[in-house]
VOVEX-730578 format. One record per atom (N, C-alpha, C, O): residue number from 1; x, y negated, z; residue in three letters. Coordinates in Angstrom, 3 decimals, always signed. Example, Ala and Ser with C-alpha at 12.3 -4.5 7.8 and 13.67 -1.06 7.14 Angstrom:
// VOVEX-730578
 num     east    north       up residuo
   1  +13.190   +5.690   +7.800     ala
   1  +12.300   +4.500   +7.800     ala
   1  +13.200   +3.300   +7.800     ala
   1  +14.236   +3.319   +8.465     ala
   2  +12.850   +2.250   +7.080     ser
   2  +13.670   +1.060   +7.140     ser
   2  +12.900   -0.030   +7.870     ser
   2  +13.409   -1.138   +8.039     ser
***
This chain:
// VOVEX-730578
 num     east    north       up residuo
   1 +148.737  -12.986  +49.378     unk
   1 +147.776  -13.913  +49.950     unk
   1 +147.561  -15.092  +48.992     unk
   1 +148.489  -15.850  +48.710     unk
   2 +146.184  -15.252  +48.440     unk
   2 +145.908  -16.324  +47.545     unk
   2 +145.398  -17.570  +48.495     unk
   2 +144.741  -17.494  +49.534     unk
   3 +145.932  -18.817  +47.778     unk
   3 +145.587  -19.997  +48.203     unk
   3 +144.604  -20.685  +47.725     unk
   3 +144.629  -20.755  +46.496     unk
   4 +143.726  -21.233  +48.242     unk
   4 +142.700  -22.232  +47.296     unk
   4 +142.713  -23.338  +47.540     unk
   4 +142.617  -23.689  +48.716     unk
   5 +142.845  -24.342  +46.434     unk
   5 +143.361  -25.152  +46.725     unk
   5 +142.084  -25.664  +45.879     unk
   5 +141.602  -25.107  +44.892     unk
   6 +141.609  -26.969  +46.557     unk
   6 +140.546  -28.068  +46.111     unk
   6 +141.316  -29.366  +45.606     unk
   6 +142.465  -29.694  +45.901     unk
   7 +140.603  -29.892  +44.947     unk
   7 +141.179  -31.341  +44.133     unk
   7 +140.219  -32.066  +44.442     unk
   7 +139.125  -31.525  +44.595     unk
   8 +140.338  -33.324  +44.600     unk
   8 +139.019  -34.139  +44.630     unk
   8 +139.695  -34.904  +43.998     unk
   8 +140.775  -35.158  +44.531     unk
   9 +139.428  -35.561  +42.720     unk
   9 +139.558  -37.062  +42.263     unk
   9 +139.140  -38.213  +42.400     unk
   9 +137.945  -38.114  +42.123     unk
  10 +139.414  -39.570  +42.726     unk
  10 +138.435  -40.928  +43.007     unk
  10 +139.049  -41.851  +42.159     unk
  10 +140.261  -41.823  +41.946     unk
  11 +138.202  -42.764  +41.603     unk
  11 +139.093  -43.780  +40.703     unk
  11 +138.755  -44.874  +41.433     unk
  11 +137.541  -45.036  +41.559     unk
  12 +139.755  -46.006  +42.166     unk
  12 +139.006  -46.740  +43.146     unk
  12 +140.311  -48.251  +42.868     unk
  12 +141.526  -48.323  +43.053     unk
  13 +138.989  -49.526  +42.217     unk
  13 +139.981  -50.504  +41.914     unk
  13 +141.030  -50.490  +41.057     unk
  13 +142.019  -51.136  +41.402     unk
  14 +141.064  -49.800  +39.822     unk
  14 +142.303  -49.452  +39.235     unk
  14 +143.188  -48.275  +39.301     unk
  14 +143.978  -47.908  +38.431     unk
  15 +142.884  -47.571  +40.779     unk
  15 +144.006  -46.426  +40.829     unk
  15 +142.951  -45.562  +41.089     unk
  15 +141.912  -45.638  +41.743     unk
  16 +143.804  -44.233  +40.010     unk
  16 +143.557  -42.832  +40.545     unk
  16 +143.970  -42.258  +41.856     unk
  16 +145.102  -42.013  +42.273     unk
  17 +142.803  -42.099  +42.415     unk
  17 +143.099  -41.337  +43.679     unk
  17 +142.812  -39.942  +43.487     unk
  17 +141.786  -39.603  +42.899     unk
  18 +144.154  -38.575  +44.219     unk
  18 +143.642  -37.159  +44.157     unk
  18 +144.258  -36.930  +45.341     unk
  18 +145.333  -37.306  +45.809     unk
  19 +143.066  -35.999  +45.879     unk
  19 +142.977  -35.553  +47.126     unk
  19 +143.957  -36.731  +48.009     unk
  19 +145.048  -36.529  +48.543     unk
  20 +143.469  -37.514  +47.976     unk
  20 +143.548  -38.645  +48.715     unk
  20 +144.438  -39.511  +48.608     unk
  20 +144.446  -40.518  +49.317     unk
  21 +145.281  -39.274  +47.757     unk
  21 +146.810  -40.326  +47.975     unk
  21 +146.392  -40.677  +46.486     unk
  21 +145.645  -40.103  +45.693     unk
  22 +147.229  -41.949  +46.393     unk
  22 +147.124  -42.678  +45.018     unk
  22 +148.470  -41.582  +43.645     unk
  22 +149.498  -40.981  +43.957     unk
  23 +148.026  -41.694  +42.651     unk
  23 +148.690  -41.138  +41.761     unk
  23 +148.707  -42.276  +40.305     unk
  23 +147.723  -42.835  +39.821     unk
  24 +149.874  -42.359  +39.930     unk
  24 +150.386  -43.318  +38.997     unk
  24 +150.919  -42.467  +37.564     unk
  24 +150.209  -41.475  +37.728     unk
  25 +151.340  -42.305  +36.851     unk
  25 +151.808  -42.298  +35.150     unk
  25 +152.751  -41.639  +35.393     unk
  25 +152.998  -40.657  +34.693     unk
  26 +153.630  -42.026  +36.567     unk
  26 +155.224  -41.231  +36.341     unk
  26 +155.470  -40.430  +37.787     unk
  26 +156.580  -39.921  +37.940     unk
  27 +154.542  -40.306  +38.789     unk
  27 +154.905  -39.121  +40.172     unk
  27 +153.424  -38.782  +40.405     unk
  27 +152.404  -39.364  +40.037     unk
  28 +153.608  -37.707  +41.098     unk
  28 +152.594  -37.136  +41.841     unk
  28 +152.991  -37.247  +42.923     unk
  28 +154.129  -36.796  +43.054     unk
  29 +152.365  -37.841  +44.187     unk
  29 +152.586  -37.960  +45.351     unk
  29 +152.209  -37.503  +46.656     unk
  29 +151.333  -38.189  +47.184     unk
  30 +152.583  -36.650  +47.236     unk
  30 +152.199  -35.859  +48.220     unk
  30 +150.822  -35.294  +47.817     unk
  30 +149.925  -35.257  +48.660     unk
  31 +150.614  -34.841  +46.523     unk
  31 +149.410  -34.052  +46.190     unk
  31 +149.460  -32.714  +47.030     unk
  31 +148.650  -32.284  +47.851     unk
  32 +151.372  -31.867  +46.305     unk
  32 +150.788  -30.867  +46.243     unk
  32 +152.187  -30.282  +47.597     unk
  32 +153.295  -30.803  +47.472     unk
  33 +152.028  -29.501  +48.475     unk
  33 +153.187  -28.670  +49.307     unk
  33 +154.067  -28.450  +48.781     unk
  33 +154.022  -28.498  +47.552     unk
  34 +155.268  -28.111  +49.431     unk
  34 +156.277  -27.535  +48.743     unk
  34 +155.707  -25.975  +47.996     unk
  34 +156.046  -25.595  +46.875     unk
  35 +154.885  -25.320  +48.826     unk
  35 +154.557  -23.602  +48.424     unk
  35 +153.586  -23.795  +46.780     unk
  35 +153.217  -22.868  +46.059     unk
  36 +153.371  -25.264  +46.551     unk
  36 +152.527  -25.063  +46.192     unk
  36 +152.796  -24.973  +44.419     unk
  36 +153.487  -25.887  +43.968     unk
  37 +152.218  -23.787  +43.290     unk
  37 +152.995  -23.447  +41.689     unk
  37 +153.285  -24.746  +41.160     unk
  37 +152.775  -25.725  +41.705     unk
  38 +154.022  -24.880  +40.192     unk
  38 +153.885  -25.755  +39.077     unk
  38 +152.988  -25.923  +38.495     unk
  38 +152.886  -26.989  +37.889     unk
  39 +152.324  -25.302  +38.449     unk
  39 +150.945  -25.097  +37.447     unk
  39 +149.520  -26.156  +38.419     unk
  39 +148.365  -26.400  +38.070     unk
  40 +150.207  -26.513  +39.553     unk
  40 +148.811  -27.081  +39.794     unk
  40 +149.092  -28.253  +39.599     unk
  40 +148.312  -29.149  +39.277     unk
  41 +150.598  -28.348  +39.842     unk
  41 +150.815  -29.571  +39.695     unk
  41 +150.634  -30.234  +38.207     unk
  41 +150.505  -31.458  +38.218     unk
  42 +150.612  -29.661  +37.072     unk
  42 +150.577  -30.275  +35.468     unk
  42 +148.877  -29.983  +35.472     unk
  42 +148.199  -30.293  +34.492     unk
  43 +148.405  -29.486  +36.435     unk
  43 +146.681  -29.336  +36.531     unk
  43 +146.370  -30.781  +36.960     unk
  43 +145.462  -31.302  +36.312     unk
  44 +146.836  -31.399  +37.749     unk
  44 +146.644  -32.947  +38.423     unk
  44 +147.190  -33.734  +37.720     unk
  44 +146.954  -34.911  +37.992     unk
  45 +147.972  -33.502  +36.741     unk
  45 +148.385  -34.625  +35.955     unk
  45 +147.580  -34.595  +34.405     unk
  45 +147.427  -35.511  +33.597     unk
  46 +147.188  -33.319  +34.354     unk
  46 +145.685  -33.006  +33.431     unk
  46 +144.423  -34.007  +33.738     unk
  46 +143.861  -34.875  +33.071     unk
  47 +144.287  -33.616  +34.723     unk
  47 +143.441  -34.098  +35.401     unk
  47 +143.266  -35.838  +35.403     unk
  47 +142.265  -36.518  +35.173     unk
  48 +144.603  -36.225  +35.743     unk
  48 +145.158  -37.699  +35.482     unk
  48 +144.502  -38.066  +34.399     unk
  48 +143.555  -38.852  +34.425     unk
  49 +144.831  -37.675  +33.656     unk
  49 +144.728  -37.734  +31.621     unk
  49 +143.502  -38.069  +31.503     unk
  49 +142.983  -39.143  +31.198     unk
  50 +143.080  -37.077  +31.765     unk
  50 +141.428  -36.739  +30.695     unk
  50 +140.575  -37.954  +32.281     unk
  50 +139.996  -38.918  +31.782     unk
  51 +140.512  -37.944  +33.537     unk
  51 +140.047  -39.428  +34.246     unk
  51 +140.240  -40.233  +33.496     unk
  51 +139.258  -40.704  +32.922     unk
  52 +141.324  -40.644  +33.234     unk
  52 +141.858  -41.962  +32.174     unk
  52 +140.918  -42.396  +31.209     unk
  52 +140.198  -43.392  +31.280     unk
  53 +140.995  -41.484  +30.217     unk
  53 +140.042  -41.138  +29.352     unk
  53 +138.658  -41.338  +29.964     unk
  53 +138.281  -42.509  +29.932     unk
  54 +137.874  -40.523  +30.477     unk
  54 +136.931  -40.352  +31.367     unk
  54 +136.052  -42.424  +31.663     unk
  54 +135.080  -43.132  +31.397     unk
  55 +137.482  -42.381  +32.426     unk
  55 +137.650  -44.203  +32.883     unk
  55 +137.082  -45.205  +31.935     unk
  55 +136.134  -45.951  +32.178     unk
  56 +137.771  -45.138  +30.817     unk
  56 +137.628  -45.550  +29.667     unk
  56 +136.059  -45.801  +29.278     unk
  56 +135.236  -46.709  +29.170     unk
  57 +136.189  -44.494  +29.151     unk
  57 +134.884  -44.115  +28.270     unk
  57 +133.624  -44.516  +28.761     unk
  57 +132.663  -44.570  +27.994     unk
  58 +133.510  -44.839  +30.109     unk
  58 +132.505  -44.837  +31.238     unk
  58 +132.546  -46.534  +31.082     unk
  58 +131.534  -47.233  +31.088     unk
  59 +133.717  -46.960  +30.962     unk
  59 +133.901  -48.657  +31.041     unk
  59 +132.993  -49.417  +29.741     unk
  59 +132.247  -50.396  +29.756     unk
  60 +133.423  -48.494  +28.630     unk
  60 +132.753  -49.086  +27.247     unk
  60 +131.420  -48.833  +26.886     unk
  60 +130.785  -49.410  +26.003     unk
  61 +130.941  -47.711  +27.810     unk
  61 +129.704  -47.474  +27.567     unk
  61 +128.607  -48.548  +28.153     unk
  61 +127.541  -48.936  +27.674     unk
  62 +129.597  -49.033  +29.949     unk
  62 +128.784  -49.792  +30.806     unk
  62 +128.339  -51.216  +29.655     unk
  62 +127.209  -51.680  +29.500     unk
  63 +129.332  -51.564  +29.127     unk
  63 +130.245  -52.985  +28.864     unk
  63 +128.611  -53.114  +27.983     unk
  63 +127.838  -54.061  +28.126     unk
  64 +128.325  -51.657  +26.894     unk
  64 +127.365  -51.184  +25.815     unk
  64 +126.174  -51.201  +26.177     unk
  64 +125.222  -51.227  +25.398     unk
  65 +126.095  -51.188  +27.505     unk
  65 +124.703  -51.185  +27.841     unk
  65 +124.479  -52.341  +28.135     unk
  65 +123.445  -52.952  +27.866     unk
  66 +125.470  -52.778  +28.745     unk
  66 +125.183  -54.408  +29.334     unk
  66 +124.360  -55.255  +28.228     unk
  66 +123.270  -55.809  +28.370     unk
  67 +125.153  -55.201  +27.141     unk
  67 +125.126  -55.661  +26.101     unk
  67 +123.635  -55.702  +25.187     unk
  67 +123.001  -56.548  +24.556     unk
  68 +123.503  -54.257  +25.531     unk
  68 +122.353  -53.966  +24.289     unk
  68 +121.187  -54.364  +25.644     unk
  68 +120.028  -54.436  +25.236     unk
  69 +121.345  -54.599  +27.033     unk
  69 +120.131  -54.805  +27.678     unk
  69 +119.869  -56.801  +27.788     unk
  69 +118.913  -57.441  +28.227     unk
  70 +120.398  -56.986  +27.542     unk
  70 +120.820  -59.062  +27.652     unk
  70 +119.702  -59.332  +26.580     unk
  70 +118.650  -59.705  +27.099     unk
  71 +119.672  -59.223  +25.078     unk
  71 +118.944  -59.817  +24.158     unk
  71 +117.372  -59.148  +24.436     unk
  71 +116.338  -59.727  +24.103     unk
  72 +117.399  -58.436  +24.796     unk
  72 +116.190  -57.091  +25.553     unk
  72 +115.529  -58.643  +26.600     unk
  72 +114.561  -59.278  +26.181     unk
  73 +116.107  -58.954  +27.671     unk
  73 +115.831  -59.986  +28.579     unk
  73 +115.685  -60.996  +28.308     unk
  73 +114.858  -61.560  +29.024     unk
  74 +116.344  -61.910  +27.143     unk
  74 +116.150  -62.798  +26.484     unk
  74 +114.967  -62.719  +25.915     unk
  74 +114.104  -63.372  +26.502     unk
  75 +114.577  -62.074  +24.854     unk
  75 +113.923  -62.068  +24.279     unk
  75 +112.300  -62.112  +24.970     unk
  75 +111.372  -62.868  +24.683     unk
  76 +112.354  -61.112  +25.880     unk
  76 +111.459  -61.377  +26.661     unk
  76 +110.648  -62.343  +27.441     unk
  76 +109.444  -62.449  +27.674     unk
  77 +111.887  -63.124  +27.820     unk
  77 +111.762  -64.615  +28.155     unk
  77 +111.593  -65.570  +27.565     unk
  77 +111.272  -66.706  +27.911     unk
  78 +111.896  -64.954  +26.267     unk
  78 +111.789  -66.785  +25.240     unk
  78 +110.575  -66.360  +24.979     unk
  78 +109.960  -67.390  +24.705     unk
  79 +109.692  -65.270  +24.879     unk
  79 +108.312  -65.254  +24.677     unk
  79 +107.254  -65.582  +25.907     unk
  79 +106.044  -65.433  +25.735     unk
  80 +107.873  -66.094  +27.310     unk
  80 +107.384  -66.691  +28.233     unk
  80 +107.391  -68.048  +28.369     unk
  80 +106.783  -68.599  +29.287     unk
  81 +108.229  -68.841  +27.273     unk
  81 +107.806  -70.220  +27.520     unk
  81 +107.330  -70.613  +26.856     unk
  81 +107.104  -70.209  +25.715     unk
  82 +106.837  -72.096  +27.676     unk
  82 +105.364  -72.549  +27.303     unk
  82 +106.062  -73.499  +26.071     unk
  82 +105.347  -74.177  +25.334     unk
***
């Protein structure tokens, strides 16, 4: 009898959330059953990783846009005054 097992990830305020409970660097916490392989469990801490990453990457891009859209608005505006 095969199991299927769903993951949902959330990154909310700082913490990784999977399938609903918070997950930190050094436990996995009531992710996975006792029945449930090893293998899913180093799958959620995969998973951990590359979010992280993910996190990151999503942060520097925002930070990049912010950035490159400001002198965009400025500029615009300093050609509106009188």
């Amino acid at each position: 009898m095969n199991k299927v097992h769903s993951i949902t990830v959330d990154y909310d305020n700082g913490k990784l959330i999977v399938n609903g409970k918070e997950i930190n660097n050094t436990a996995i916490i009531g992710v996975a059953d006792e029945s449930t392989e090893g293998w899913l469990r180093q799958k959620v801490i995969n998973i951990h990783n590359e979010a992280e990453k993910m996190i990151k990457v999503s942060v520097y891009c925002e930070e990049v846009h912010l950035m490159a859209e400001e002198p965009l608005t400025n500029s615009s505006n300093a050609g509106n005054k009188p």
